[in-house]
ZASE-386075 format. One line per field, with one value per residue: z, y, x of N, C-alpha, C, CB in turn; chain; residue in three letters. Coordinates in Angstrom, 2 decimals, always signed. Glycine has a CB too. Example, Ala and Ser with C-alpha at 12.3 -4.5 7.8 and 13.67 -1.06 7.14 Angstrom:
nc3 (+7.80, +7.08);
nc2 (-5.69, -2.25);
nc1 (+13.19, +12.85);
cac3 (+7.80, +7.14);
cac2 (-4.50, -1.06);
cac1 (+12.30, +13.67);
cc3 (+7.80, +7.87);
cc2 (-3.30, +0.03);
cc1 (+13.20, +12.90);
cbc3 (+9.05, +5.72);
cbc2 (-4.47, -0.60);
cbc1 (+11.31, +14.08);
chaine (A, A);
residu (ALA, SER);
END
This chain:
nc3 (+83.62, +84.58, +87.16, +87.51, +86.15, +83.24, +80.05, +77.07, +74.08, +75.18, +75.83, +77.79, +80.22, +81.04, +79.22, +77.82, +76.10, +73.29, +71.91, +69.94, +68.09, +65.69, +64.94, +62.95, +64.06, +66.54, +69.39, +70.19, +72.20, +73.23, +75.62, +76.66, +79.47, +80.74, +82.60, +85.01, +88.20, +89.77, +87.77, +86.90, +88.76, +89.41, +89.29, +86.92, +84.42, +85.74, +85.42, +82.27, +82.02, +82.98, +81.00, +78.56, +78.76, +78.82, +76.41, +74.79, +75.43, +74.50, +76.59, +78.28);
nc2 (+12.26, +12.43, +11.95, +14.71, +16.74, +16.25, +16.16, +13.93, +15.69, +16.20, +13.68, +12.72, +11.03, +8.01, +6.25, +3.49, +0.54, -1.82, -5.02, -8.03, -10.80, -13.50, -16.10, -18.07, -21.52, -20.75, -18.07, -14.24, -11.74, -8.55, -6.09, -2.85, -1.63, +0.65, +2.93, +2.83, +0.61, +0.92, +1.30, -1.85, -2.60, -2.25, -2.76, -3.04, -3.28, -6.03, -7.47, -7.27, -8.72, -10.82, -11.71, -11.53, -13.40, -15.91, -16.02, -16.09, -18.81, -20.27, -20.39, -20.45);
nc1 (-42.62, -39.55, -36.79, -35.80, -37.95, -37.78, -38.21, -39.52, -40.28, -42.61, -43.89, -43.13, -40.91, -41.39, -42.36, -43.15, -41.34, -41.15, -41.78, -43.42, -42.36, -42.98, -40.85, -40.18, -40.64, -41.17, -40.96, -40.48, -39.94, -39.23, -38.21, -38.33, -38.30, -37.67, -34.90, -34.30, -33.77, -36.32, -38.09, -38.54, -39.63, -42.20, -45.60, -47.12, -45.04, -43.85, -46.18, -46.38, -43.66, -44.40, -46.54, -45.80, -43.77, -45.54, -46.62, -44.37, -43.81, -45.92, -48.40, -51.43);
cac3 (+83.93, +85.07, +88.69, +86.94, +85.57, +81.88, +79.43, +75.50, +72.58, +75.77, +75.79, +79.10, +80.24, +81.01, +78.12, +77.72, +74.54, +73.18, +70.68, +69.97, +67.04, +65.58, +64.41, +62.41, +65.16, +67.72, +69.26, +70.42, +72.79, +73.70, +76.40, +77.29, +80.44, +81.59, +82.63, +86.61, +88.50, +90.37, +86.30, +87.08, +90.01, +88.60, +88.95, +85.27, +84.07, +86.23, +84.78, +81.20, +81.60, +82.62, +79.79, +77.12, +78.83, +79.07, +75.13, +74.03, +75.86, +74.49, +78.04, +78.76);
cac2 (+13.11, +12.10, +13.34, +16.43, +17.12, +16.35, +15.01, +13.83, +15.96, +16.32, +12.41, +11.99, +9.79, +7.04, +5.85, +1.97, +0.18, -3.52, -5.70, -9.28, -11.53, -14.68, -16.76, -19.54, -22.38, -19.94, -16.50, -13.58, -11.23, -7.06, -5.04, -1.95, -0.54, +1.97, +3.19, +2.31, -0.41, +0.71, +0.42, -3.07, -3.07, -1.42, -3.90, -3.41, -3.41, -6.88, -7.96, -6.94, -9.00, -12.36, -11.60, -11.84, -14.83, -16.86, -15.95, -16.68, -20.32, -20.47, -20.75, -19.32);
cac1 (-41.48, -38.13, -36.27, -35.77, -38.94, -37.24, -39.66, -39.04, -41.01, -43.69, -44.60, -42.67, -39.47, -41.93, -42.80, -42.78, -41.26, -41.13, -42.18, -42.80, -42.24, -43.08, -39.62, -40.14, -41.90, -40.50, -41.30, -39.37, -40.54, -38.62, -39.28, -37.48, -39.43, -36.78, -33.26, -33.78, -34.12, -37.15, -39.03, -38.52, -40.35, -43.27, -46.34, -47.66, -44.06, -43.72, -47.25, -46.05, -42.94, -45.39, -47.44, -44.67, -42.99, -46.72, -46.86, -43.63, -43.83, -47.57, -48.85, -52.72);
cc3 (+84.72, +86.67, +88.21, +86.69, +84.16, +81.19, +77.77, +75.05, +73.84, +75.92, +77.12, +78.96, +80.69, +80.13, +77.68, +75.72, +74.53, +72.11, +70.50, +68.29, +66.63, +64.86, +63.98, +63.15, +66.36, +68.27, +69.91, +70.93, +73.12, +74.37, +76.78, +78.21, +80.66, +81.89, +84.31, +86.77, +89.18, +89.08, +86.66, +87.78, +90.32, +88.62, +87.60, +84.68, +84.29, +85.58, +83.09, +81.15, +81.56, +81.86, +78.55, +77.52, +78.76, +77.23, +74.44, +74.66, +75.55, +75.71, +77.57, +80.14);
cc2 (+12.32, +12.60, +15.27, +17.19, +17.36, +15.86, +15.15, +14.34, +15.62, +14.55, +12.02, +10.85, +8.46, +5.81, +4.67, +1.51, -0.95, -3.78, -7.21, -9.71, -13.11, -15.34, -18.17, -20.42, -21.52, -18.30, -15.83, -12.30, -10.16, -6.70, -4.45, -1.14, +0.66, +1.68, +2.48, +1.32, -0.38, +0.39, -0.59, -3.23, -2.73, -2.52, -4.06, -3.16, -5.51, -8.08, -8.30, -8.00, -10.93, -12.77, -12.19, -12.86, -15.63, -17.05, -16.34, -18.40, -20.93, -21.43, -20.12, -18.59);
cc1 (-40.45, -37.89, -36.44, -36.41, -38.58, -38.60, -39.10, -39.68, -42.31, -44.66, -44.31, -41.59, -40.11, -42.53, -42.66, -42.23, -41.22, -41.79, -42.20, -43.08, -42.07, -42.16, -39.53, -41.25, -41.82, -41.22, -40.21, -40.08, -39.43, -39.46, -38.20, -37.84, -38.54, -35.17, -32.99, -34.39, -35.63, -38.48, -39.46, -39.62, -41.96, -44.54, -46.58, -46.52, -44.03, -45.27, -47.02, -44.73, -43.24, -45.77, -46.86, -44.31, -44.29, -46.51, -45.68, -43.61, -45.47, -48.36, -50.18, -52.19);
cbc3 (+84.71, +84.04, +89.09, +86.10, +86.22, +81.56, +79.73, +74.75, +70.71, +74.85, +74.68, +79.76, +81.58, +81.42, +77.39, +78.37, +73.71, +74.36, +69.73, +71.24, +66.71, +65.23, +65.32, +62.68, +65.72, +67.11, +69.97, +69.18, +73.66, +72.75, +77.68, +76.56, +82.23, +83.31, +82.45, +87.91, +89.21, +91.43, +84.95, +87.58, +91.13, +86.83, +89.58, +84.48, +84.96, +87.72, +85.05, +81.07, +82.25, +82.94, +79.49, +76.69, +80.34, +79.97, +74.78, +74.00, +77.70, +72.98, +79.56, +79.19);
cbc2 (+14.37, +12.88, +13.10, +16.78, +18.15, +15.39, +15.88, +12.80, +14.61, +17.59, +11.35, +11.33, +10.20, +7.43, +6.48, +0.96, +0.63, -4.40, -5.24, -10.36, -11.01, -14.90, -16.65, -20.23, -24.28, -19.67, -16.01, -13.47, -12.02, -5.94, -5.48, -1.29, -1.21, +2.23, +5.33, +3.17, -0.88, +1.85, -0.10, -3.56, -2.49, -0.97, -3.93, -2.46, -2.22, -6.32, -6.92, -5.36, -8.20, -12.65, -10.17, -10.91, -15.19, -16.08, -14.73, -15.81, -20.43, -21.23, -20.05, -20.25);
cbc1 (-41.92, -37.00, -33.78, -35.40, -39.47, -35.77, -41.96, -38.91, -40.64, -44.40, -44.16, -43.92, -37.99, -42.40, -42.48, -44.60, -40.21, -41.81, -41.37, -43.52, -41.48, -44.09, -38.71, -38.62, -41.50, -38.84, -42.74, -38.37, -41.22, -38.29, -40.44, -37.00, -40.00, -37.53, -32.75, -34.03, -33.11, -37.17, -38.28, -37.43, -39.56, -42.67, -47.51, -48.95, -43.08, -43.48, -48.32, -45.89, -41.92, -46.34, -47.76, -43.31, -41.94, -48.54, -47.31, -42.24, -43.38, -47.94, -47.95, -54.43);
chaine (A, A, A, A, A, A, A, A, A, A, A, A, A, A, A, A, A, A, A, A, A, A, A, A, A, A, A, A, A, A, A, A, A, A, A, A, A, A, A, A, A, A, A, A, A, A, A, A, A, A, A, A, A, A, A, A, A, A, A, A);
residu (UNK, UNK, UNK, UNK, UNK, UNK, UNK, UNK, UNK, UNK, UNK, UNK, UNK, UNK, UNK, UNK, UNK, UNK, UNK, UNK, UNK, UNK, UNK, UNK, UNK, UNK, UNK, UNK, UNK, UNK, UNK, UNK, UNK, UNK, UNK, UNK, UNK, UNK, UNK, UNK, UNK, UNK, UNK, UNK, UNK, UNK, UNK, UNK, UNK, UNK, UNK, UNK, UNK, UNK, UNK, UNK, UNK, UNK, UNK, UNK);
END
């Protein structure tokens, strides 16, 4: 739920999105956590945005 107590089709305004993709030798990593800044600040948001950068730089 939102400030408001809004929510989409009952799934909630929380709802994480993203996607990654493999580009030729290359990759390509989306993430859309949210509208505010405190999203950001979100540990498993902040974990989630390690994750994708380790994988698109094929890090372990």
């Amino acid at each position: 739920m939102n400030a408001d107590g809004l929510t989409y089709q009952n799934q909630g305004a929380t709802a994480q999105a993203g996607w990654s993709y493999d580009y030729g030798k290359g990759r390509v990593a989306y993430l859309s956590p949210g509208h505010m800044l405190s999203d950001l600040w979100h540990p498993s948001v902040i974990r989630l945005q390690q994750n994708a950068l380790r994988w698109v730089m094929r890090q372990k």
